[in-house]
C-alpha positions, 0 to 999 in steps of 0.5 A, a space after each residue: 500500500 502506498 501512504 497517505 499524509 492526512 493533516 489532522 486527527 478530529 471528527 472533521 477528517 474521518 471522511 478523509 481517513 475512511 476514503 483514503 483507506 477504501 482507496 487502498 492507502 496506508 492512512 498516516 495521521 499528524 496532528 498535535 493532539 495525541 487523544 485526537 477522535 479519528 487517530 484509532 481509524 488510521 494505520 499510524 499517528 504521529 503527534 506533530 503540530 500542523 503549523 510545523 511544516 518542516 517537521 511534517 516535511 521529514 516525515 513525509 519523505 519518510 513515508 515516501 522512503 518506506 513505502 511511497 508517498 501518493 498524497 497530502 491532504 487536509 479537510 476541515 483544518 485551516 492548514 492547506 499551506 502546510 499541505 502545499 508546503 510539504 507536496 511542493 517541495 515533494 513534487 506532488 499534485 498540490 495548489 502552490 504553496 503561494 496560492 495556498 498562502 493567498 487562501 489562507 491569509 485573509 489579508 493576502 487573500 483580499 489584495 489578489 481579489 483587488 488585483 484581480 477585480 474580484 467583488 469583495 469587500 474593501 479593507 485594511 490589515 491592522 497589525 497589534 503594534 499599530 493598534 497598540 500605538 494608537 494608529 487606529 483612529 475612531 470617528 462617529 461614523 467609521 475607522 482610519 488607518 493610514 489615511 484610509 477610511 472606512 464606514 460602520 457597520 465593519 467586520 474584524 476578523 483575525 487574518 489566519 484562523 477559522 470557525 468565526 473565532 475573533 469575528 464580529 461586526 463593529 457597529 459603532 465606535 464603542 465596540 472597536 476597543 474590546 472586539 479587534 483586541 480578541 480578533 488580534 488575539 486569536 490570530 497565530 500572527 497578532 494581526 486582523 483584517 478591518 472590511 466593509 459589511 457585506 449585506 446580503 443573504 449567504 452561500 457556501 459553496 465547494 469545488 474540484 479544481 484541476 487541469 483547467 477544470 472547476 466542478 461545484 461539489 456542494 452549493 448550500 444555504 448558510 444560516 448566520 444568525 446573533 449579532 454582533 456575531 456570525 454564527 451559522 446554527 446550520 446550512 440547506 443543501 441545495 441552496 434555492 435561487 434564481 439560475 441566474 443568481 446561482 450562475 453569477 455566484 459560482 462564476 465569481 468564485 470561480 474567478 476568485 479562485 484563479 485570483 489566489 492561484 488555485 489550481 490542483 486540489 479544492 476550493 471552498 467559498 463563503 460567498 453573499 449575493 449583495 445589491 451590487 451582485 455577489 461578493 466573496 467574504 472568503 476562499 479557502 484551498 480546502 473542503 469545507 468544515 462545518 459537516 458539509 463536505 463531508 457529511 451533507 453533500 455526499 447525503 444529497 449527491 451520492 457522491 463522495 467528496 472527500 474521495 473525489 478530493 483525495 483522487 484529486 490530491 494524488 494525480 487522478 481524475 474524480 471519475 464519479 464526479 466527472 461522470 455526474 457534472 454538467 456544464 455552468 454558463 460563466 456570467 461574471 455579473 457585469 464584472 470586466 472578468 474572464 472565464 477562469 477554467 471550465 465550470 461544471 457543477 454536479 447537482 443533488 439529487 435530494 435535500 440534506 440539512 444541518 442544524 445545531 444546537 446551542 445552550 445558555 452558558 454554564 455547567 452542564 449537570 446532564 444531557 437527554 434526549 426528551 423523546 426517543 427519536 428514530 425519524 429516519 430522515 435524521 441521519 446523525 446527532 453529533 453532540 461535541 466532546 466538550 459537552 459533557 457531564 462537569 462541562 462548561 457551555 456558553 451562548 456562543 459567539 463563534 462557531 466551535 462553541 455550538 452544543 452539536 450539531 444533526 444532520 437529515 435527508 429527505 427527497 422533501 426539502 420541507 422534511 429535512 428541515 423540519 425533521 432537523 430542526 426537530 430532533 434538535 429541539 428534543 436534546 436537553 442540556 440540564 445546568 447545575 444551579 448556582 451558576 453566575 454566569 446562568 444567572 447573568 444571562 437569564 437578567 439579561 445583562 449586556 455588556 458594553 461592547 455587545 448590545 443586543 448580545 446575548 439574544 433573548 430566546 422569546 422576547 424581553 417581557 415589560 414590567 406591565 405584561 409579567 405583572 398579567 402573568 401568574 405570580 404563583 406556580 404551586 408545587 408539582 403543579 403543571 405550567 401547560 396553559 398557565 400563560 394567557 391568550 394575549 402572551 400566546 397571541 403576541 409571542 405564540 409563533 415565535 422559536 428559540 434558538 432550539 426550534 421551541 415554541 413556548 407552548 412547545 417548552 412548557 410542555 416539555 417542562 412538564 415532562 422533565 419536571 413533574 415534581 418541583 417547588 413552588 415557584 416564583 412565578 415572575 421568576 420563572 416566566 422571566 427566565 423563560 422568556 430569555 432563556 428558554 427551556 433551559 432556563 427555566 429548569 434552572 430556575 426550577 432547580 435552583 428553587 428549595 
């Protein structure tokens, strides 16, 4: 058997590490995290960090020595320049690793999409001396470095990590102080990117690049929700456009792509269709994370991403993806662009969708499920390792720190939707009581910085309305139908960040508490109305 190199041990590379082995390949991992999920389904692990090429590089022409060496590959880390790194010097099917470097440095990314006259969003870099020494100026309506300017509503992110870590919007001069010093903190660099607010309903999309070619392998809905953040509590696969829209999107990200230099491996963008057309926020030279190269999109193609990737890395054509794809007419929506390389997309043939689940912050005393759930649209519940019994959660405010995630397939879009987001509204995470944090979330408190943030899971009852509400709720007695027909009238549609109604999280309350105090009842409805279920068992347990 020939080796394989794979950068990266977690969930998100076990599609890589099973493909790779049905390929026929000895499976080698690296990754810097000895207890990594996935290390037991490869042939042999080797603990480096992936941000050391050097020291993956002698252990590549190590396994290139001991048995041959047919590919280096990543999925779902933001580490595609180590791979460039290591097969450039090797002599294998890789993107350079120049262009690699423009797919991962959001800074470097943006000045080849300007050079290139690729729509994107204008920017500065900012780097921590010149925000430390007072180089960036703050006015009412914007911010200034170098004599450039730039208008609110911005976002800062950090030019070299993922998963929206470090990333918001910037609303207004107050948010600037506190939001870039985390963006500058979580860079492996100390520097982020300042750039226009892209307004506009949001895609991410997946491709195969090589020899002249780019296939779309996945074109899906992202759901962006909780400002001043952006995070995607799931995605819709396929995405439902306008042909016309839908072509213009792939077309500038196609365009995009040849700007940074992509040429042999995969790209992935998140892209928006803004009022002036569609514009990139970012590509990356991977596939994409957040479950959908290797998870969604295989559910509605039938194609196996991953392994058309892999085919891809070691020099072969991805059969099974060039027998599906057809042809994309190039429109580079007004733009003075030439057609990249051949545009081709492979369409699903049904709908998956992925949903998350996300929990109030604290410490997590159990997990359930309140029902026994066997829809057989659902096809994975995929809690993360670190929502565990003694865990802590938090509300997120970047996307590692979402609760889990399901993942449904339906020939019906409507039931892979509701489907998900069904079996995401019956996992329960209890919290221990006597949590601050809880307790601040449940007030509402707000801080200075983050307006809005965090999110009621309702609304933010008045005085006057909670004064209509039982004061009273007596012991072991049910809440079902306690809540008057004006509450329900004015708030009775909405949905938490779990897909409950209130009548939905009464009702389960009831089931999950039969037995408890009696309880304040301005307390109580309170905490249901900004916490949610979740809250309001806390308040349940926290009441003697």
């Amino acid at each position: 058997m020939k080796n394989i190199l794979i950068l990266g041990a977690g969930l998100m590379q076990k599609p890589a590490i099973l493909s790779a082995k049905e390929l026929g390949y000895k499976v080698c991992l690296v990754d810097a995290d000895d207890k990594a999920v996935a290390i037991p389904y490869a042939h042999e692990f080797r603990k480096i960090d992936l941000k050391a090429r050097d020291e993956i590089l002698s252990y590549a022409e190590k396994l290139e020595e001991e048995g041959g060496l047919a590919a280096v590959f990543t999925a779902g880390t933001d580490f595609s320049a180590s791979v460039s790194y290591v097969c450039e010097k090797l002599h294998l099917p890789s993107h350079t690793f120049q262009a690699a470097v423009n797919a991962s440095v959001k800074t470097e990314m943006r000045k080849c999409f300007k050079e290139a006259g690729v729509p994107s969003p204008d920017f500065f870099k900012l780097e921590k001396k010149d925000f430390d020494s007072g180089k960036l100026t703050l006015s009412d309506d914007g911010l200034s470095l170098n004599s450039k300017k730039l208008l609110f509503p911005l976002v800062v992110k950090p030019v070299d990590n993922m998963g929206a870590r470090g990333c918001r919007l910037i609303r207004s001069k107050e948010e600037v102080a506190a939001s870039v010093s985390k963006a500058l903190a979580v860079s492996r660099t100390s520097n982020a990117i300042i750039e226009e607010y892209m307004e506009g309903p949001e895609y991410s999309i997946d491709a195969l690049v090589y020899n002249g070619k780019f296939i779309v392998t996945g074109f899906a809905e992202r759901h962006i929700f909780y400002p001043p953040y952006f995070i995607e509590v799931g995605h819709t696969m396929p995405a439902i456009l306008s042909q016309k829209d839908h072509d213009q999107l792939i077309s500038i990200f196609a365009c995009g792509a040849k700007a940074l230099g992509l040429s042999c491996g995969v790209a992935k963008a998140d892209i928006k269709m803004t009022e002036k057309g569609p514009m990139i926020g970012e590509i990356a030279g991977r596939l994409s994370g957040g479950y959908m190269s290797g998870w969604t999109y295989p559910y509605a193609s039938d194609i196996n991403l991953t392994k058309e990737a892999i085919l891809v890395a070691a020099g072969k054509a991805p059969e099974a993806a060039e027998k599906r794809s057809i042809p994309v007419n190039f429109d580079p929506a007004g733009n003075n662009l030439s057609k990249p390389y051949q545009l081709f997309e492979v369409p699903c043939l049904r709908t998956s969708a992925e949903r998350a689940w996300i929990s109030i912050p604290g410490t997590v005393e159990y997990v359930e499920e309140i029902k026994e759930y066997t829809d057989q649209a659902v096809r994975d519940i995929l809690p993360r390792a670190t929502v565990s019994v003694g865990g802590q959660v938090d509300f997120p405010r970047n996307n590692v720190e979402k609760c889990g995630n399901v993942i449904s397939v339906s020939h019906s879009r409507d039931i892979a939707v509701s489907t998900a987001e069904d079996a995401v509204s019956n996992v329960f995470i209890t919290l221990k009581p006597g949590c601050k944090k809880t307790d601040d979330f449940i007030a509402g408190l707000e801080a200075a910085d983050e307006k809005g943030f965090p999110p009621a899971a309702f609304a933010k009852l008045s005085d006057d309305e909670l004064s209509k509400l039982p004061s009273l709720i007596e012991k072991d007695s049910p809440v079902t139908g306690l809540l008057p027909p004006f509450i329900l009238e004015k708030y009775g549609k909405l949905k938490d960040w779990n897909y409950n109604t209130i009548s939905q999280s009464l009702e389960k309350f009831d089931i999950l508490r039969k037995k408890h105090a009696a309880l304040d009842g301005k307390k109580f409805w309170k905490a249901l109305f900004q916490g949610g279920l979740q809250a309001a068992v806390y308040i349940c347990d926290s009441t003697k």
